[in-house]
DRENKOLZA-545812 format. One record per residue (C-alpha): x, z, y. Coordinates in steps of 0.5 Angstrom, whole numbers, plus 2048, in hexadecimal, padded with zeros to 3 digits. Each point is the difference from the previous one (the first is absolute). Layout:
<nodes>
@u:X	w:Z	v:Y
...
</nodes>
This chain:
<nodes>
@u:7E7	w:7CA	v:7DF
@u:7FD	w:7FF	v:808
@u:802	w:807	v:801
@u:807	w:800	v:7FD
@u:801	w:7FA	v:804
@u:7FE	w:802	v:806
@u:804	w:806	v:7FF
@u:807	w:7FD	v:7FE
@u:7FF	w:7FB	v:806
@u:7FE	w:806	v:805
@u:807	w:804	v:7FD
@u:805	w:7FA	v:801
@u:7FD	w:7FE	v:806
@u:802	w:807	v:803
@u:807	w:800	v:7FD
@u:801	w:7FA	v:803
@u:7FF	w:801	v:806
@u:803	w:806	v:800
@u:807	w:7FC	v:7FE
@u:7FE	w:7FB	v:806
@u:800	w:806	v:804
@u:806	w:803	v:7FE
@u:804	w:7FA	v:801
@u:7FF	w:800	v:807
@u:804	w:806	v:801
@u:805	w:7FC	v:7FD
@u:806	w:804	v:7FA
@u:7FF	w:806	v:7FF
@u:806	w:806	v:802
@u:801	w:804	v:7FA
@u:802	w:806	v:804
@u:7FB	w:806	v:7FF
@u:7FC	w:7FE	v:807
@u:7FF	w:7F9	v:7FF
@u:7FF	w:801	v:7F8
@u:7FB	w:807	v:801
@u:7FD	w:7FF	v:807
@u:800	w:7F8	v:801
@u:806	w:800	v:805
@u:7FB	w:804	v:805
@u:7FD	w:7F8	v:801
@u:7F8	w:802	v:7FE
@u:7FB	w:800	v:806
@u:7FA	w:804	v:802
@u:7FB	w:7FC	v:7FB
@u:805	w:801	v:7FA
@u:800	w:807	v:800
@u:7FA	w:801	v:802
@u:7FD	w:7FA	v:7FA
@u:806	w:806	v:7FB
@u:7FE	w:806	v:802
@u:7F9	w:7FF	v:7FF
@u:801	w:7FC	v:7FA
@u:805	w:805	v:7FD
@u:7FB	w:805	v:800
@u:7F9	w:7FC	v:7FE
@u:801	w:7FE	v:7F9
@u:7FC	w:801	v:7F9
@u:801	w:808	v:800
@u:7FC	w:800	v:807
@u:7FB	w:7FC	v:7FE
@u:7FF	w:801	v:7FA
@u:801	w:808	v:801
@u:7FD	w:802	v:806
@u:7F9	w:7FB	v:7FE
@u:801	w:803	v:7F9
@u:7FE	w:807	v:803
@u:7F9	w:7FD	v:803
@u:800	w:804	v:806
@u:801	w:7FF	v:808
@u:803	w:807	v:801
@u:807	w:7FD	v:7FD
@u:800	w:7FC	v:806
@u:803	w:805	v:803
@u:807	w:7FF	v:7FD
@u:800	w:7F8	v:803
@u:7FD	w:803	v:807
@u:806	w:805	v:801
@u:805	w:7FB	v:7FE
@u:7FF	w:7FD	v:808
@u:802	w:807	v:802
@u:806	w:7FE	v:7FA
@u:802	w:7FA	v:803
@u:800	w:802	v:807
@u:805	w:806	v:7FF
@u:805	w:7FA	v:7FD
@u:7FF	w:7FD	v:806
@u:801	w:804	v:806
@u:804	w:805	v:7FD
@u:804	w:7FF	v:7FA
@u:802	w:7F9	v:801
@u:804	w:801	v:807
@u:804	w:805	v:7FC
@u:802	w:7FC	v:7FA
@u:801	w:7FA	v:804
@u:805	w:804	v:804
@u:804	w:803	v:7FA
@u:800	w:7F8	v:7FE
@u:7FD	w:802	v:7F8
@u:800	w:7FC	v:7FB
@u:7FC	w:805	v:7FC
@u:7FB	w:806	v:802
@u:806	w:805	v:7FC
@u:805	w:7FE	v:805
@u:7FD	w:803	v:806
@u:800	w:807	v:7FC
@u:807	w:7FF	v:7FF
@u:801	w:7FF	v:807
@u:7FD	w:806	v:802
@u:803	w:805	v:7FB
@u:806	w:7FD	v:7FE
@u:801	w:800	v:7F9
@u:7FF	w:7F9	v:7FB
@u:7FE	w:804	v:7FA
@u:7F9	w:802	v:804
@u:7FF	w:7F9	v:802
@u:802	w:7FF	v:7F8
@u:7FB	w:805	v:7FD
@u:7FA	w:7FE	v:804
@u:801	w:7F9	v:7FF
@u:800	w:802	v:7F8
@u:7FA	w:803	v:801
@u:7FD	w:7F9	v:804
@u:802	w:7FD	v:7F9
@u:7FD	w:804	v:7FB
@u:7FA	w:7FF	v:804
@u:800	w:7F9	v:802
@u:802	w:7FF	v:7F8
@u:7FB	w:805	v:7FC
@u:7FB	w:800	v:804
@u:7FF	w:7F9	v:805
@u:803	w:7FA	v:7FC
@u:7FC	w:802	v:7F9
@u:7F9	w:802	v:805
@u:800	w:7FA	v:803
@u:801	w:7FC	v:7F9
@u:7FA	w:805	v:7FD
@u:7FB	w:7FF	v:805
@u:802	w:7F8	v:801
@u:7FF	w:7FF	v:7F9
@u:7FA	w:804	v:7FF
@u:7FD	w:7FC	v:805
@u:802	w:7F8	v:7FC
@u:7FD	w:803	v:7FA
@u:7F9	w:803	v:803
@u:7FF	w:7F8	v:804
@u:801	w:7FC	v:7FB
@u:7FF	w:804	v:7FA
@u:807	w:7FF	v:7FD
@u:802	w:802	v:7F9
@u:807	w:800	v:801
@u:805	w:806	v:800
@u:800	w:805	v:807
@u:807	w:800	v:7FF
@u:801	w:7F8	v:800
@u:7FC	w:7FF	v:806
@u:804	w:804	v:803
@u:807	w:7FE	v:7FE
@u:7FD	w:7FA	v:802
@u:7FF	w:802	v:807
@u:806	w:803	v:800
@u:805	w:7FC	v:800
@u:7FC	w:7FB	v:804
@u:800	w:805	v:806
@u:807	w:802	v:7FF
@u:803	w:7F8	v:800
@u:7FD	w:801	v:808
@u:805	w:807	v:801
@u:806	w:7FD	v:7FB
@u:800	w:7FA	v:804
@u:7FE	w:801	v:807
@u:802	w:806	v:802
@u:7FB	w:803	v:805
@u:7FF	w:7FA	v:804
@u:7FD	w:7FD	v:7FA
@u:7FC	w:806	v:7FF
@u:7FD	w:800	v:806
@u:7FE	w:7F9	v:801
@u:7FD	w:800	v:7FA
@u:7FC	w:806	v:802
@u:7FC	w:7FE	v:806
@u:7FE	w:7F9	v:7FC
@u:7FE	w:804	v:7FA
@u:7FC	w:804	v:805
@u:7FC	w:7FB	v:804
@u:7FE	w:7FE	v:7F9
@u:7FF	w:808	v:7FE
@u:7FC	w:801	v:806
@u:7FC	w:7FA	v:800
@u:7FD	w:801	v:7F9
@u:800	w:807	v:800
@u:7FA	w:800	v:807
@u:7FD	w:7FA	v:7FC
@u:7FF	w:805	v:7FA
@u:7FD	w:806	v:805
@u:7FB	w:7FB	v:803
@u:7FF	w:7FE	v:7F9
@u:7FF	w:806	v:7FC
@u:7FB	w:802	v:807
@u:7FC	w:7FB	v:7FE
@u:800	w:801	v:7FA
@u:7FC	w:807	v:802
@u:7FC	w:7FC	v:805
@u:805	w:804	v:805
@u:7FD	w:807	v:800
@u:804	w:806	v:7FE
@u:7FC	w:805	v:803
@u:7FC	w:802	v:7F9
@u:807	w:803	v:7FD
@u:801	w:807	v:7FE
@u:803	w:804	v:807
@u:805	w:802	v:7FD
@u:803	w:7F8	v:7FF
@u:7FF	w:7FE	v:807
@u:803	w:807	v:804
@u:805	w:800	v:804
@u:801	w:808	v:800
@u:802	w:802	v:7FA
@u:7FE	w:807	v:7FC
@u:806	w:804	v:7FD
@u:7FE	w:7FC	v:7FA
@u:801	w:7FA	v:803
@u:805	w:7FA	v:7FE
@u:802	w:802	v:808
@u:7FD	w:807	v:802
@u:800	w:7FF	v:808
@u:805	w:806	v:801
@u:805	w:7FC	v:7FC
@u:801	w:7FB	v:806
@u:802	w:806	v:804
@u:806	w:802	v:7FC
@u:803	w:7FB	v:7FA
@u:7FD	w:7F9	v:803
@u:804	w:7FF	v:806
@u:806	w:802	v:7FC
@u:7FF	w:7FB	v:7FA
@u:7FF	w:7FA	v:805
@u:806	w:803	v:804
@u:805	w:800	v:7FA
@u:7FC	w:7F9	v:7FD
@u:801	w:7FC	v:807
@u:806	w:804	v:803
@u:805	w:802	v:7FB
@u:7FF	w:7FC	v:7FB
@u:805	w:7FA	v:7FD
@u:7FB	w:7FB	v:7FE
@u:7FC	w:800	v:806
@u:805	w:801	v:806
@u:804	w:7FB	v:7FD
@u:7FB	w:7FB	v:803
@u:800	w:803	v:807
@u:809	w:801	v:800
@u:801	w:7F8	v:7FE
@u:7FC	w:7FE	v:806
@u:805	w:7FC	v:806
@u:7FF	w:806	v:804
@u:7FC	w:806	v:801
@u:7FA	w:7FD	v:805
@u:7FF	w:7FB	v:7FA
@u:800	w:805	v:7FB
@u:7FB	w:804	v:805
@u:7FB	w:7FB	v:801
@u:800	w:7FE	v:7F9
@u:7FE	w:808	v:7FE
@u:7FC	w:800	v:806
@u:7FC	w:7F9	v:7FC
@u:800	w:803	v:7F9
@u:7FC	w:807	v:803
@u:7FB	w:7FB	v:803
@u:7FF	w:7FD	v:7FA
@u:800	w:807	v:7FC
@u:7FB	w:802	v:805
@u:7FB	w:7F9	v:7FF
@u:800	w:7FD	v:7FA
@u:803	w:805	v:7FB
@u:7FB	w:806	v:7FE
@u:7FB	w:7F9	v:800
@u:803	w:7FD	v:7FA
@u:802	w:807	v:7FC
@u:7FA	w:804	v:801
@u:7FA	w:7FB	v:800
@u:800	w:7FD	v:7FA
@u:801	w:806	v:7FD
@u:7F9	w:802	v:802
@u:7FC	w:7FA	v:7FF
@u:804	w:801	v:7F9
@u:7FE	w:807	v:7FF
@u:7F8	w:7FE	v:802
@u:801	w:7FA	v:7FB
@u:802	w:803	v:7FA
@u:801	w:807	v:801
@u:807	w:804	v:800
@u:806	w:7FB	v:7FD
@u:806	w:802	v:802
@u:806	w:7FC	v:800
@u:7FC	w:7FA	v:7FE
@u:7FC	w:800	v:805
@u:804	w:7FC	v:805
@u:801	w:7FA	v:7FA
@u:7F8	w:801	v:7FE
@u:7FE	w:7FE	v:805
@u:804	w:7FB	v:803
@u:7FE	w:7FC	v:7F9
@u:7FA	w:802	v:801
@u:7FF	w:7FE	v:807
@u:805	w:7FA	v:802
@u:7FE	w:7F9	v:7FE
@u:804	w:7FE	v:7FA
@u:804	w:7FA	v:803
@u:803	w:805	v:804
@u:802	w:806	v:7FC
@u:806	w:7FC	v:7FE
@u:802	w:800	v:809
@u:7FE	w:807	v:800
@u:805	w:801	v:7FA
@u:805	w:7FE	v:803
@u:800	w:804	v:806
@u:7FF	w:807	v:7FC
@u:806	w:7FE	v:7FC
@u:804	w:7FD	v:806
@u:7FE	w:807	v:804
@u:803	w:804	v:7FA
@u:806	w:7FB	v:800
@u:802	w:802	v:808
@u:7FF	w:807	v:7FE
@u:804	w:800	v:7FA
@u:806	w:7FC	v:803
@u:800	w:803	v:806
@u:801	w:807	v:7FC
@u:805	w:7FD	v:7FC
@u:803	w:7FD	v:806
@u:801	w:807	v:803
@u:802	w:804	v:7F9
@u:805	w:7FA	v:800
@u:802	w:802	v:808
@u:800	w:807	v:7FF
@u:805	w:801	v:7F9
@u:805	w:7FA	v:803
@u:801	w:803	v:806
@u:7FE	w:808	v:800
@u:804	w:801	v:7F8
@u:804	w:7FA	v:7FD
@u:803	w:7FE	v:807
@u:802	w:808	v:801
@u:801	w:802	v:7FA
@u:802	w:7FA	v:7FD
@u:803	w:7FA	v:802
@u:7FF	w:7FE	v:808
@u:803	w:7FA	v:800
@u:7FA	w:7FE	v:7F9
@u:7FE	w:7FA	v:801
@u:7F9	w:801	v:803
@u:7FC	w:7FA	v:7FD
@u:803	w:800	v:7FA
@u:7FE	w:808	v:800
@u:7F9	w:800	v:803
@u:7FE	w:7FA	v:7FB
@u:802	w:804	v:7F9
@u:7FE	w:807	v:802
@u:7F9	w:7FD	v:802
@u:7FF	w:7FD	v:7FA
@u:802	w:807	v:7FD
@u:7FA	w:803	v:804
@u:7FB	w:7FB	v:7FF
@u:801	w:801	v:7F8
@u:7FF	w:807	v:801
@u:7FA	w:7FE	v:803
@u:7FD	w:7FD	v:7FB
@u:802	w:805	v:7FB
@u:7FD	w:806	v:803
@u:7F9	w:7FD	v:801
@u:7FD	w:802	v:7FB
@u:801	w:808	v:803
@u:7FB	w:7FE	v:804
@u:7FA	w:7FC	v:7FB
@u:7F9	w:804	v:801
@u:802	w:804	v:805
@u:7F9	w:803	v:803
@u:802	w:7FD	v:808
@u:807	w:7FD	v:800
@u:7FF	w:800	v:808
@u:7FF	w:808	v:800
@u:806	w:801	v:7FC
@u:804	w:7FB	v:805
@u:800	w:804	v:805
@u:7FF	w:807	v:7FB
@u:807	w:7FE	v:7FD
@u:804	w:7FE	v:806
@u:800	w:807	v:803
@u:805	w:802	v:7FB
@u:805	w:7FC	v:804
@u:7FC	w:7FF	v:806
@u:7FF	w:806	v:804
@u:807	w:803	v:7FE
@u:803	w:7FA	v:804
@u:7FC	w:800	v:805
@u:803	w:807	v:801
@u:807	w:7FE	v:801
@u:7FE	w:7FA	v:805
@u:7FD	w:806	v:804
@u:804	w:805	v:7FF
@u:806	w:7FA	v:803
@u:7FC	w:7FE	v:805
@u:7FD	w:806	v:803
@u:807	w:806	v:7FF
@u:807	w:800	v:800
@u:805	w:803	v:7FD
@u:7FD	w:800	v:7FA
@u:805	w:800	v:7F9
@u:7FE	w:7F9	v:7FC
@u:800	w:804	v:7FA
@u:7FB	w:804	v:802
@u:7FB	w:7FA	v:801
@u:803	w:7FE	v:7F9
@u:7FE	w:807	v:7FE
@u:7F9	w:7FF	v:803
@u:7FF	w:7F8	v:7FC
@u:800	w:805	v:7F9
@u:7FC	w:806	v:803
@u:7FA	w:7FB	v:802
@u:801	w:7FC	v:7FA
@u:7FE	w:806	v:7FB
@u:7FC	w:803	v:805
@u:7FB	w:7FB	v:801
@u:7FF	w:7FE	v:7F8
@u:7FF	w:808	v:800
@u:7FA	w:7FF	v:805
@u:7FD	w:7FA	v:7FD
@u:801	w:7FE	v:7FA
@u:803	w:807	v:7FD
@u:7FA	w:803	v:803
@u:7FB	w:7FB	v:7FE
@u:802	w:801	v:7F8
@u:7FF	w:808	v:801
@u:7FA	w:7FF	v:803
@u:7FE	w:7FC	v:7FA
@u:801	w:804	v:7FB
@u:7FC	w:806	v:805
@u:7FB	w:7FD	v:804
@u:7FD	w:807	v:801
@u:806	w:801	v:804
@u:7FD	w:802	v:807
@u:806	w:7FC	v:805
@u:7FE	w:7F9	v:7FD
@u:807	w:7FB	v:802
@u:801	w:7FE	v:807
@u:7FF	w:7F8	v:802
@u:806	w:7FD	v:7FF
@u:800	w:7FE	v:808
@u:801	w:807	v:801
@u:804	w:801	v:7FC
@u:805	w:7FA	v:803
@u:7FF	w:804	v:807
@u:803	w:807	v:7FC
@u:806	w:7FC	v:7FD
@u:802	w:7FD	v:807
@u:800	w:807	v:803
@u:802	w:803	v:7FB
@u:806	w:7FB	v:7FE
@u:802	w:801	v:809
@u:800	w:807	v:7FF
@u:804	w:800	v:7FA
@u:805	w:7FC	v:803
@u:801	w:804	v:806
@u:800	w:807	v:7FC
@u:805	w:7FD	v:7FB
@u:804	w:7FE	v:807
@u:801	w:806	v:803
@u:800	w:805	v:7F9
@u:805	w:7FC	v:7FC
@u:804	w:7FB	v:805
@u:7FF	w:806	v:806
@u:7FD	w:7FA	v:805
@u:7FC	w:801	v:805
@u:7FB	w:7FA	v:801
@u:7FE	w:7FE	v:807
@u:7F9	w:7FC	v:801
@u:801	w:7FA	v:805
@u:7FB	w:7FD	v:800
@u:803	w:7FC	v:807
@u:805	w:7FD	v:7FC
@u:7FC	w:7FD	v:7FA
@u:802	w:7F9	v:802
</nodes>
């Protein structure tokens, strides 16, 4: 009863002050700018306090904890690199084109609405098949395993739903973001009590763990083989942080873009600082505790560890964390269908409220519906970032190609999306199904980080083939001229 308590109180508490705030800025525009980027009103905490809070939630901390290895550290370290890029070079740009969306950029650069279209489709099929029901997998996991639930995974999931849809519903981005920096004082602070807790708990000494589990130069069999953070790491934190709607939405609605550094330049240091603590040490103490444990190494040993009247306060920072990631995906699903499809090809003067309200309820449905894809999946937090190369590094070839060439046909770009969609499920999850069913085979399938930086490569000289074979151009590298 305290638990349940405790958690109601801290959950209503954060919405409140949540509305408090959002109060302050006074009414609400209902133009696309006011509605998806806060009216360009958020200061430097708020973005960082987003940014940070968008990317740390339950499939985070569940995941990378469930895989009991420090070398997973990697992909958070690299995420510093990640923010840094955004900051010092793709904000200037967007802020000059004045983007509402990442996708606006693309289609200033090449001319053509239906390439700004078709990536801003592929953002949404993964935003709604893979993010939104992941997100509520991993959250859910997490409730059942600390308090022992015996209640439906779907329920608690359709529960924690429609909670953290009310935030992207009914307060837009400002309200959104507001509630992910007060979640994440609350996140954070549980979550470093639970790394001195679950060290103590192995009387602080980590030092007798196989080799293997506390190396941060991994084999060609490891989660992160140390020549994957020369190719694909750096790519995949580049996409994430750079050209990724739900992430440089955050950065776009700060009041100008010095505000929108420095809160990039604040969630680096706090990537670099407390991040690889609270998602690989209690993974560890967990893996000397218990032995290997999987996903249910996070809720494990949290229950394990936190004192009882706590774990009600602890809930609730985990299902707020999933609630800021949830509604900020949903948010920017909802900005990337009202502006880059229904308002082009639809209606441009459509009620952008009314509109944004309807097809997020839409999609926070199908999220739900698609959970149970992911049920019992080996480590959700691998498949993550295995899956979301199928549309990833195809876009991260188009953001390239504009950026760094002229005279490039959209059509070909749009050409290069398909190409290196099929060419990356052939090399990952085609070739993994081959080799199952010939494991004598002599070439085993590359790491998926590899095969991220052939498909960009590959889709950038696809495109600029397909421009000068079919659409007789002849592109023109300048770099000179990339802002």
């Amino acid at each position: 009863m305290t638990q349940t308590l405790v958690f109601v109180l801290i959950t209503a508490s954060i919405a409140l002050l949540t509305y408090w705030k959002c109060r302050q800025f006074g009414s609400r525009g209902t133009g696309a700018k006011e509605y998806f980027l806060a009216g360009g009103s958020l200061s430097w905490i708020f973005v960082a306090g987003s940014l940070t809070l968008t990317n740390i939630n339950t499939d985070t901390l569940v995941g990378w904890n469930g895989n009991q290895t420090l070398i997973v550290v990697w992909w958070e370290l690299a995420g510093v690199a990640g923010l840094l890029l955004l900051a010092k070079v793709f904000l200037p740009i967007y802020y000059r084109n004045n983007c509402t969306t990442v996708t606006e950029l693309l289609e200033r650069r090449y001319g053509e609405p239906n390439l700004r279209a078709t990536v801003a489709f592929l953002f949404l099929l993964g935003n709604v098949a893979i993010f939104l029901p992941i997100m509520l997998y991993t959250s859910s996991l997490f409730l059942i395993s600390l308090f022992d639930l015996q209640i439906p995974l779907l329920l608690v999931a359709a529960t924690i739903a429609v909670a953290g849809a009310l935030y992207a519903i009914f307060g837009g981005l400002r309200a959104v973001a507001i509630s992910d920096t007060y979640s994440g004082v609350l996140l954070f602070g549980m979550a470093l009590l639970v790394v001195f807790l679950a060290l103590a708990a192995v009387d602080w000494n980590l030092a007798d763990l196989p080799p293997e589990r506390i190396t941060l130069i991994g084999d060609a069999n490891s989660k992160v083989p140390w020549h994957t953070l020369l190719t694909g790491m750096i790519l995949s934190q580049l996409f994430y942080w750079s050209t990724n709607q739900t992430i440089t939405q955050r950065a776009l609605a700060a009041k100008s873009l010095k505000e929108a550094q420095l809160g990039c330049y604040a969630a680096a240091v706090i990537r670099a600082t407390i991040v690889p603590a609270i998602v690989i040490i209690p993974g560890l103490c967990a893996f000397k505790l218990y032995g290997e444990t999987g996903d249910s190494t996070y809720g494990r040993i949290v229950s394990d560890t936190l004192p009882h009247w706590l774990t009600g306060a602890f809930a609730a920072a985990m299902v707020a964390a999933t609630m800021t990631s949830f509604n900020s995906t949903l948010n920017s699903s909802a900005a990337l269908y009202v502006c880059d499809l229904h308002q082009r090809y639809f209606n441009p003067k459509v009620n952008i409220t009314r509109l944004s309200v309807s097809v997020s309820i839409l999609f926070a449905l199908l999220g739900i519906g698609l959970v149970p894809l992911y049920m019992g999946a080996e480590s959700i937090i691998q498949l993550i970032q295995q899956l979301i190369g199928l549309f990833s590094m195809p876009i991260l070839a188009a953001f390239m190609t504009g950026l760094l060439f002229r005279n490039v046909d959209a059509r070909a770009v749009i050409a290069s999306l398909l190409f290196g969609a099929g060419l990356y499920a052939l090399l990952t999850f085609g070739w993994e199904a081959w080799y199952a069913t010939a494991p004598d085979a002599r070439i085993k399938p590359w790491h998926f980080l590899h095969v991220m930086f052939i498909t960009v490569c590959c889709c950038i000289g696809f495109a600029l083939a397909i421009n000068r074979a079919i659409f007789s151009r002849r592109a023109r590298f300048d770099f000179r001229k990339i802002a």
